[in-house]
C-alpha positions in Angstrom: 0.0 0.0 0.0 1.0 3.5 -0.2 1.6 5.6 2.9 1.2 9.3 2.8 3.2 11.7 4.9 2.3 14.8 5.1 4.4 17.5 7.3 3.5 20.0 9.4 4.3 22.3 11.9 1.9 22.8 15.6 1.9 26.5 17.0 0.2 27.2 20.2 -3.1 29.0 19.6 -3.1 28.0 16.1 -2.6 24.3 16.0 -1.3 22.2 12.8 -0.5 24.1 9.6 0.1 21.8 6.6 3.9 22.1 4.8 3.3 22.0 1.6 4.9 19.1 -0.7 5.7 18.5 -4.5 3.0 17.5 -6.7 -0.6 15.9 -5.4 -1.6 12.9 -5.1 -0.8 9.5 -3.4 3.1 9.7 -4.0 3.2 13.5 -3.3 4.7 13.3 0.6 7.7 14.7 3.1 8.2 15.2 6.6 9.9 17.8 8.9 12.3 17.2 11.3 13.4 20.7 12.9 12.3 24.3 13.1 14.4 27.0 14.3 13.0 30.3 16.2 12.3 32.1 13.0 10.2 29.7 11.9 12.0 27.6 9.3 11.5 24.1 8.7 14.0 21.4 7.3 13.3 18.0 6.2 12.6 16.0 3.0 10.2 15.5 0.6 9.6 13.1 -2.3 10.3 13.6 -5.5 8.7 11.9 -8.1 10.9 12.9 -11.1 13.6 11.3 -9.5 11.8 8.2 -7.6 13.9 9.5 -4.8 13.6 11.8 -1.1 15.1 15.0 -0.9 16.4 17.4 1.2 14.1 20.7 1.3 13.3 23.7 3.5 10.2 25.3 3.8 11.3 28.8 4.6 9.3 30.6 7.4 7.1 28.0 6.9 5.7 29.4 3.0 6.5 27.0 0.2 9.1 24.5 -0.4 12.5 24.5 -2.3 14.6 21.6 -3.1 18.3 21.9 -1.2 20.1 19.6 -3.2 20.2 20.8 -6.8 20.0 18.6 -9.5 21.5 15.9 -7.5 19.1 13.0 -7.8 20.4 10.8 -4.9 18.4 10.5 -1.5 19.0 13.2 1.0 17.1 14.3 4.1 18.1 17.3 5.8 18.1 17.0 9.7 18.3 20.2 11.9 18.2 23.9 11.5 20.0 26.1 13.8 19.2 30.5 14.0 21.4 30.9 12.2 19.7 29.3 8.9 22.4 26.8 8.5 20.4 23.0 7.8 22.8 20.3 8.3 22.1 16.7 7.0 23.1 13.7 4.6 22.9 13.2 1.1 23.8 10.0 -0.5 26.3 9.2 -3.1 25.9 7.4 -6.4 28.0 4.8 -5.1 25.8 4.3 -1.9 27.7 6.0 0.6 26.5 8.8 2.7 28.1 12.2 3.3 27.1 15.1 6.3 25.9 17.9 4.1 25.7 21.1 5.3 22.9 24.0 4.0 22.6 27.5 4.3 18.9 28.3 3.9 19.5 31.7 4.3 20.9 31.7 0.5 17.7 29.7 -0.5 15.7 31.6 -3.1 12.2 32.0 -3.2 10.4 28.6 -2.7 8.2 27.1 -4.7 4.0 26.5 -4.1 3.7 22.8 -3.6 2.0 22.6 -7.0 4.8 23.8 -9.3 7.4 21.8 -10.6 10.5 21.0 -8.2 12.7 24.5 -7.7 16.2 22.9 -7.9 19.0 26.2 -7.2 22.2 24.3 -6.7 23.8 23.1 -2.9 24.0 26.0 -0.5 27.1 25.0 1.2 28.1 28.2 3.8 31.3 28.7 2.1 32.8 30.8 4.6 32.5 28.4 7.4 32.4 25.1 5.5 35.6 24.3 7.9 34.0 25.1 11.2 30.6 22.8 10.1 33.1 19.9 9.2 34.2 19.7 12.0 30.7 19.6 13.3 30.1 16.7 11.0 32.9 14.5 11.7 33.0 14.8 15.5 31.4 11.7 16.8 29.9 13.6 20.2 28.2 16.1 17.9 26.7 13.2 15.6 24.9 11.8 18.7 21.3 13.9 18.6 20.5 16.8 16.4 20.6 19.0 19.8 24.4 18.2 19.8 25.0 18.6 16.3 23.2 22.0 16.8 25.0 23.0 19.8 28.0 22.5 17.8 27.3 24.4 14.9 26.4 27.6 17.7 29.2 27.0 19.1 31.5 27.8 16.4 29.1 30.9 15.3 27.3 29.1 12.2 
């Protein structure tokens, strides 16, 4: 059977607002994982012209863009920090999985969840790409999203 996932985000006083997704119907699904203080939501969303999930934001919660470019691999994107720096995975073409790091702050304008799939290229935060490998390779960071976080706000990301 097919299983829909539809995110969302739950405000006190206000409840559940959908997140939009790509396309409509029974394969058109995503989910959140984190949302920073300004309201910014990371996660992943499927994409049928690819057959695969991908990493996507849904910026101050209106619309949804595609973080990975034109890559066509799997990727989920994890945690968002205030900053607007997403960090997350993206798989290979050979299988392996790499820590990928966004900056959603360079995302353009997103998309409405009926338009085709806004691909812009990989936001990597050029500056401090250094600082957020480190982040990514140290195992105590790598333990929850809160630590992975942490670690990204402690170097200033």
């Amino acid at each position: 059977p097919n299983f829909r996932t539809q995110p969302f985000i739950w405000q006190e006083g206000s409840g559940f607002s959908l997140l939009p997704v790509f396309g409509s119907g029974d394969d058109a699904s995503g989910m959140a994982e984190d949302l920073n203080h300004s309201n910014d939501v990371v996660g992943a969303a499927f994409v049928a012209a690819s057959g695969t999930i991908q990493a996507v934001a849904w910026p101050a919660a209106a619309g949804i863009v595609g973080l990975n470019g034109t890559d066509p691999n799997t990727s989920v994107a994890l945690a968002i920090n205030s900053g607007r720096i997403a960090v997350g995975w993206t798989t290979l073409s050979n299988g392996d999985a790499r820590g990928t790091v966004w900056n959603i702050s360079q995302v353009h304008p997103p998309t409405a969840s009926s338009s085709p799939v806004q691909r812009r290229g990989r936001w990597l935060a050029s500056p401090t790409k250094s600082q957020a490998t480190a982040c990514l390779r140290a195992r105590t960071a790598l333990v929850t999203k809160t630590r992975l976080v942490a670690c990204l706000e402690s170097r200033g990301l």
